[in-house]
N, C-alpha and C positions, 0 to 999 in steps of 0.2 A: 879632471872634473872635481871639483870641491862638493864634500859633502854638505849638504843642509842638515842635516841632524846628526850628533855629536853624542854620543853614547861614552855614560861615563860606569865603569862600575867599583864600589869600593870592593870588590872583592871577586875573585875566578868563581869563587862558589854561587854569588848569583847569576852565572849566563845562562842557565836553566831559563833563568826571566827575562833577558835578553834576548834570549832564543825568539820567544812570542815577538818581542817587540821589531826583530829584523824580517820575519815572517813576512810582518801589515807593513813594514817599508819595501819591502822587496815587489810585493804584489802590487801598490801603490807605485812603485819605479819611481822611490825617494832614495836620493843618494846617502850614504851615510859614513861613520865611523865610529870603531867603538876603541876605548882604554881602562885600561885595570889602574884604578890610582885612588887611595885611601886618604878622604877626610883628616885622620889623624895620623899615618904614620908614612904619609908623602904629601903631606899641606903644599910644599911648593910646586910641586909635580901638577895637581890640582891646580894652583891659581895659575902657573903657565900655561894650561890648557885651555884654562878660561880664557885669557886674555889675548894669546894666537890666536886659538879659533873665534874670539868673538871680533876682533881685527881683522881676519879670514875670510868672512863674511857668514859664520855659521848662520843658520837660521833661528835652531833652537834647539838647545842642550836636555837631554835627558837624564836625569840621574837614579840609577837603581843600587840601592842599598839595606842591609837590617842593620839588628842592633839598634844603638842610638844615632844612628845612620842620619851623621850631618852631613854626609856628600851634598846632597842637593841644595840646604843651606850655602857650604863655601863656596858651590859654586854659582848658587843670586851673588852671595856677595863681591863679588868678579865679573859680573857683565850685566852691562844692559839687553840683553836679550831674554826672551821668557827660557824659564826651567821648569819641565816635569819632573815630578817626582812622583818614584815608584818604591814604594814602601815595601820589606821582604819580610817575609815569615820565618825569621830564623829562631828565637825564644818570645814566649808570650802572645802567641798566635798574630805576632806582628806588630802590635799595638804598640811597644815603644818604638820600632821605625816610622810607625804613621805621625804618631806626637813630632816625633824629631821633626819630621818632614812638613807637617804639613802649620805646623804653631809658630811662622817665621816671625820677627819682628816686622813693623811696618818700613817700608823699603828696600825690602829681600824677600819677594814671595817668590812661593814654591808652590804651581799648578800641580796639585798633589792628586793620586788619584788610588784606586782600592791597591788593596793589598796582594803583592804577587799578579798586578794587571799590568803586566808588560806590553799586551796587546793593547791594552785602552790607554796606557801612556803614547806609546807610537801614534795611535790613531787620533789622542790629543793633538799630538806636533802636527801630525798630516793638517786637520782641521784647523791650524795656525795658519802653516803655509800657505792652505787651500784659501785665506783672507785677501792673499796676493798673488794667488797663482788660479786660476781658473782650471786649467788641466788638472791640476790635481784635487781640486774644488767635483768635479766629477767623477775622478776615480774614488773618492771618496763616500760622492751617493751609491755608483755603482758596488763599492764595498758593503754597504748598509744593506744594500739589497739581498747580498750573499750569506747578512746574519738571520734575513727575513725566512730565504731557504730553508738557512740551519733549523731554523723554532720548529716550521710549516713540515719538517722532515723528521722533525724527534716526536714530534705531534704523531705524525702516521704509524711510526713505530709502536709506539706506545698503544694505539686504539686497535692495535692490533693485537694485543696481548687478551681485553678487555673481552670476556665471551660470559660475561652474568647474564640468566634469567632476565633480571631489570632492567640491563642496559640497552637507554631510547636514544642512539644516537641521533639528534635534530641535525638536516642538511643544511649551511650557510656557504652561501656566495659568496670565498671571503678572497680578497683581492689584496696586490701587491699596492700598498698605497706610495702614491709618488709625493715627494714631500713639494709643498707650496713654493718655496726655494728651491727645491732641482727646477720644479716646470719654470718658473720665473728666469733661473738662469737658462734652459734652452731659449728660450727668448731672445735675453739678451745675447747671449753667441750670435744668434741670426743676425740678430740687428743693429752689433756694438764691433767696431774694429780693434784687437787685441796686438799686442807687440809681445813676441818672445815668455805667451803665455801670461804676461802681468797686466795687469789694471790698473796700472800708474797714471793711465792719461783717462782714463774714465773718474769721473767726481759725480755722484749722485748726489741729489739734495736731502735723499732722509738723511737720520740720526746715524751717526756711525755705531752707537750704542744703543740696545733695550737695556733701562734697568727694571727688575720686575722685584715687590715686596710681596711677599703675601701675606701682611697684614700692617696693619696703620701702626701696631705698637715695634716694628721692623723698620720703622720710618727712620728712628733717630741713627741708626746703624747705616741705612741708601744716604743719610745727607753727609754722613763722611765720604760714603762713594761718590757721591755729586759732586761734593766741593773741589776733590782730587782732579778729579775729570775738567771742572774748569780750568783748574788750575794749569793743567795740559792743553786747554783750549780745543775740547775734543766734543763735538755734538753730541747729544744723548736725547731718550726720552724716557720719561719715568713714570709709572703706572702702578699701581698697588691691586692686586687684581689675586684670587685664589683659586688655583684648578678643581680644589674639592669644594669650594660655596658656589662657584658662579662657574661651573665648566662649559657653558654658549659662551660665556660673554669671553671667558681665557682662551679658547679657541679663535674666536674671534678677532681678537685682538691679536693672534700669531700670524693670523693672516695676512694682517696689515702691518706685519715686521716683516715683509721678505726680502727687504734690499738693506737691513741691517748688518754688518760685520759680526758683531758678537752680542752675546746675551749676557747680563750678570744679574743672578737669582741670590736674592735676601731673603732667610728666612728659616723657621724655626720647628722645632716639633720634630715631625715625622718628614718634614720637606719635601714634600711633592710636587715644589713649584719647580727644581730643579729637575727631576723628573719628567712631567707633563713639556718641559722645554726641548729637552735633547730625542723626544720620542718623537716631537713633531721639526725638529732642523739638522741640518750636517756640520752646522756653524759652531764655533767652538761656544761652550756654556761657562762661565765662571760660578762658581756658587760659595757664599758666605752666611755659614750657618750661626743662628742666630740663640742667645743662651736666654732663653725663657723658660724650661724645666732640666732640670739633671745637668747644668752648667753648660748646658746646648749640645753633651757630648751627644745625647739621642738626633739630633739632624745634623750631626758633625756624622755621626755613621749613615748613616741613610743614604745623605749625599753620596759620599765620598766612595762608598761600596757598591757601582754600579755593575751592570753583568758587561762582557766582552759586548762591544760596537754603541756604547753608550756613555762614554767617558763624561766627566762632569770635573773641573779645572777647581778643585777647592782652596780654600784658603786659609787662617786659624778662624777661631770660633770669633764673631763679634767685628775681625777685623775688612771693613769696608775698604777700608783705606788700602789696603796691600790690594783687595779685589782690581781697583781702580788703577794701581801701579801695574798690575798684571795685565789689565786691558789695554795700557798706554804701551808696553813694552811690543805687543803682539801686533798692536798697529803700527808701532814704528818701524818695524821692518820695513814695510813699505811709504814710510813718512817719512823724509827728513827731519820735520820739521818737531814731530812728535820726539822723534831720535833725540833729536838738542834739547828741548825742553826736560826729557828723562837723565840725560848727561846733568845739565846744570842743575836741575834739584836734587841727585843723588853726590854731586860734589858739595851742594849744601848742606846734606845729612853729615857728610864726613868731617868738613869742618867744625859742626856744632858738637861732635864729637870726642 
């Protein structure tokens, strides 16, 4: 059995973070592999792992690293397949692994995700897969579900501690909510013929892409995402819409993305479009924060530091265009056609080179 996910780590001292992330592939019954092979002082070791296994048929490479932890860089730079990256806390409570990681040039993005989240990295890759595998497109909500438990049971603990005078605990009816996307796909199961788990022979007419801005001055940042996306000749739909100004009309409109592949969230501030995305889908979310105060570091963190079973696939600050590379790479696993397209424009980047 060949693994789909390819675990790389620069060093024995991160599988503490590894640990998390074979956990959510285990439970998931995602096949895997993991190696100890360093950025700088096994470069070649690294790119023959790249290259086998993305020949191999890997699915998707995970890299966990600190320091200035280029693992996950060399190894974009080695395959057309997406890379998570997982940023380690080893000096400066992380923060030079996350720069490393997640500030690729354009044509080597790094689905970067918090710090020390080994489980939200895995569960990244799962939600890749999950784009071309329906089974595991499932195990996936049902994992979400198990984070719902979690909160709903630290909740009970806690209110149990609580014995003030003034405390009026109010009763609510509050329920396991089923995301728009699970129920849509039991549907489809019912009523769509599957082969060996993939959806190769299924073609939907929506957008294979949401892109979502949350706000008009985030525009000039989505029309580098656009353009890319043509470029791959890859459907999209683009809306400018804010979960804190207009939360009917962003819910709304989430409704009407359930037969979408992925999402890619532009945007700035406090970024809670990124956010408001991944609470209501299983589908993988890209996010490209956007530098409108503090050089954008403030929705470079926001994003990118989400809690366990909410991962968010970030990118550098400003840059659309990797987003877009990132989205063409995760769809081609199952494209051929996307496949060739990402081949012949990354043999173009090398020559200009």
């Amino acid at each position: 059995m060949k693994p789909n996910v390819m675990i790389l780590l620069g060093s024995a001292s991160d599988f503490k973070i590894a640990e998390k992330a074979t956990e959510v592939l285990e439970n998931l019954g995602i096949s895997y592999d993991l190696k100890v092979a360093s950025a700088h002082r096994t470069h070649e070791k690294v790119k023959n792992i790249m290259i086998e296994c993305t020949e191999s048929g890997v699915d998707v490479f995970l890299g966990i690293a600190g320091l200035s932890a280029h693992l996950p860089g060399i190894m974009a730079a080695n395959t057309y397949k997406p890379v998570v990256g997982v940023p380690v806390d080893v000096k400066l409570g992380g923060l030079d692994a996350l720069f490393a990681s997640v500030q690729m040039p354009f044509g080597a993005p790094v689905a970067t995700v918090g710090i020390d989240r080994g489980e939200n990295g895995a569960l990244l890759a799962s939600q890749i897969i999950g784009i071309h595998d329906r089974k595991v497109r499932k195990k996936v909500s049902t994992l979400r579900t198990d984070f719902f438990d979690k909160v709903q049971k630290d909740e009970e603990k806690i209110l149990k501690k609580l014995d003030g005078n003034y405390y009026s605990p109010i009763s609510l009816n509050v329920q396991k909510n089923e995301s728009k996307t699970e129920s849509k796909n039991k549907e489809l199961y019912k009523t769509k013929k599957f082969e060996s788990g993939k959806d190769e022979s299924y073609k939907k007419n929506s957008p294979s892409i949401s892109v979502i801005a949350g706000s008009y001055s985030d525009m000039k940042i989505a029309k580098k995402t656009t353009n890319f996306l043509d470029k791959m000749q890859i459907s999209y739909d683009l809306n400018v819409i804010s979960p804190i100004r207009y939360p009917e009309k962003f819910e709304n409109y989430l409704k009407n993305t359930e037969d979408v592949d992925l999402f890619i969230a532009i945007t700035g501030l406090s970024a809670h479009v990124t956010g408001a995305i991944v609470a209501k889908t299983e589908k993988p979310v890209i996010g490209v924060p956007c530098p409108i105060h503090l050089e954008g570091i403030d929705a470079l963190f926001s994003m990118v530091n989400m809690p366990p079973g909410v991962p968010v696939a970030t990118v550098g600050i400003g840059n659309g265009g990797n987003a877009a590379f990132l989205a063409s790479e995760m769809l081609g696993i199952g494209d051929k056609n996307i496949m060739e397209n990402i081949l012949s424009f990354k043999s173009n980047i090398n020559r200009l080179q």
